[in-house]
C-alpha positions as CSV (number, residue, x, y, z in Angstrom):
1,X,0.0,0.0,0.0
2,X,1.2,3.3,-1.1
3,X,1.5,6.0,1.7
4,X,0.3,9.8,0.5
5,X,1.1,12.4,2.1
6,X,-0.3,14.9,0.1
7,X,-3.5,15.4,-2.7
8,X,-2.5,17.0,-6.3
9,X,-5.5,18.4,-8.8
10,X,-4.3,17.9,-12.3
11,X,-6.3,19.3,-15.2
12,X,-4.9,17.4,-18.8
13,X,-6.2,17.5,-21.9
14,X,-8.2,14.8,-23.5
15,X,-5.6,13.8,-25.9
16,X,-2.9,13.6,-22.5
17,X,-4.6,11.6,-20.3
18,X,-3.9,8.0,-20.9
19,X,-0.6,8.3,-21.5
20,X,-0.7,10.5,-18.3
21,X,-2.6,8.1,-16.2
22,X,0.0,5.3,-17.5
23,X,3.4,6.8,-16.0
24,X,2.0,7.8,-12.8
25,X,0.7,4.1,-12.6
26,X,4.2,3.2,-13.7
27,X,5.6,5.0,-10.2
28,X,2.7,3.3,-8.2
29,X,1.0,7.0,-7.8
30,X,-2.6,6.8,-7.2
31,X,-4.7,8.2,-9.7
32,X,-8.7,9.1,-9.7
33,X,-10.1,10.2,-13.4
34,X,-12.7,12.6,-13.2
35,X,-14.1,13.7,-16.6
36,X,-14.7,17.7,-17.3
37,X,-14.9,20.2,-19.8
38,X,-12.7,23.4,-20.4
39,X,-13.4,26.9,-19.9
40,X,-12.5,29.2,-22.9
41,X,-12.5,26.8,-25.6
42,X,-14.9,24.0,-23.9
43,X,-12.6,21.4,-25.0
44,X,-12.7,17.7,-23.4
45,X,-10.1,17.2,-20.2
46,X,-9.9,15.2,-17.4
47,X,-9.2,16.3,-13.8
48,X,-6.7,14.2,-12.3
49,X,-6.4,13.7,-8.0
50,X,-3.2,12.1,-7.6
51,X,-2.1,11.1,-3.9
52,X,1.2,11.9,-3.6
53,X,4.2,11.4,-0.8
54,X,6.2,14.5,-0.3
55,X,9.4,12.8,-1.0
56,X,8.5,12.0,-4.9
57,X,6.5,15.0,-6.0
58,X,9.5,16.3,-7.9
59,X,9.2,13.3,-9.6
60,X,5.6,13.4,-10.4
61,X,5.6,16.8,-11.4
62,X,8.3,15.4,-13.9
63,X,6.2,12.9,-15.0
64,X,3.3,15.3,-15.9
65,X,5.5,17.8,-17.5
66,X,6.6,15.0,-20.0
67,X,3.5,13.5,-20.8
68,X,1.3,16.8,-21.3
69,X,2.1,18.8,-24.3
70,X,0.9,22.4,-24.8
71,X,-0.8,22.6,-28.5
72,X,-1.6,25.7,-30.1
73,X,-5.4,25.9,-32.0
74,X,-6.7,28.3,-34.9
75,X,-10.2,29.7,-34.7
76,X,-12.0,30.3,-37.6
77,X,-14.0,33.4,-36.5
78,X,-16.8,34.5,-39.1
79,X,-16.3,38.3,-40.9
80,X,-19.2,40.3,-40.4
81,X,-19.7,42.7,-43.7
């Protein structure tokens, strides 16, 4: 059994999350999946509460930085005449 110390909110995109969810599992991190939706663009995420011991959150903040990617979208926004 995994001793946590501490409780971590992650919000990941959609397209991040498995592969997220895959290397905290990897470091026997608990994970709990809760689905969402964004603010600004109302895109599809997932809210990750990961359990953490204070002695590897370098680690898993590591982890998350690798696995998440920042992306960059275009809008098509309508001319008005």
């Amino acid at each position: 059994m995994v001793k946590v110390s501490e409780m971590m909110a992650a919000i990941v995109q959609e397209q991040d999350v498995d592969g997220t969810i895959k290397a905290l599992s990897k470091m026997d991190v608990p994970v709990t999946r809760l689905a969402s939706s964004g603010g600004f663009l109302g895109r599809k995420n997932s809210t990750l509460l990961i359990g953490v011991n204070k002695q590897i959150l370098d680690e898993v903040i590591k982890a998350l930085q690798n696995s998440c990617k920042q992306r960059v979208e275009y809008l098509a926004i309508p001319l008005e005449g």
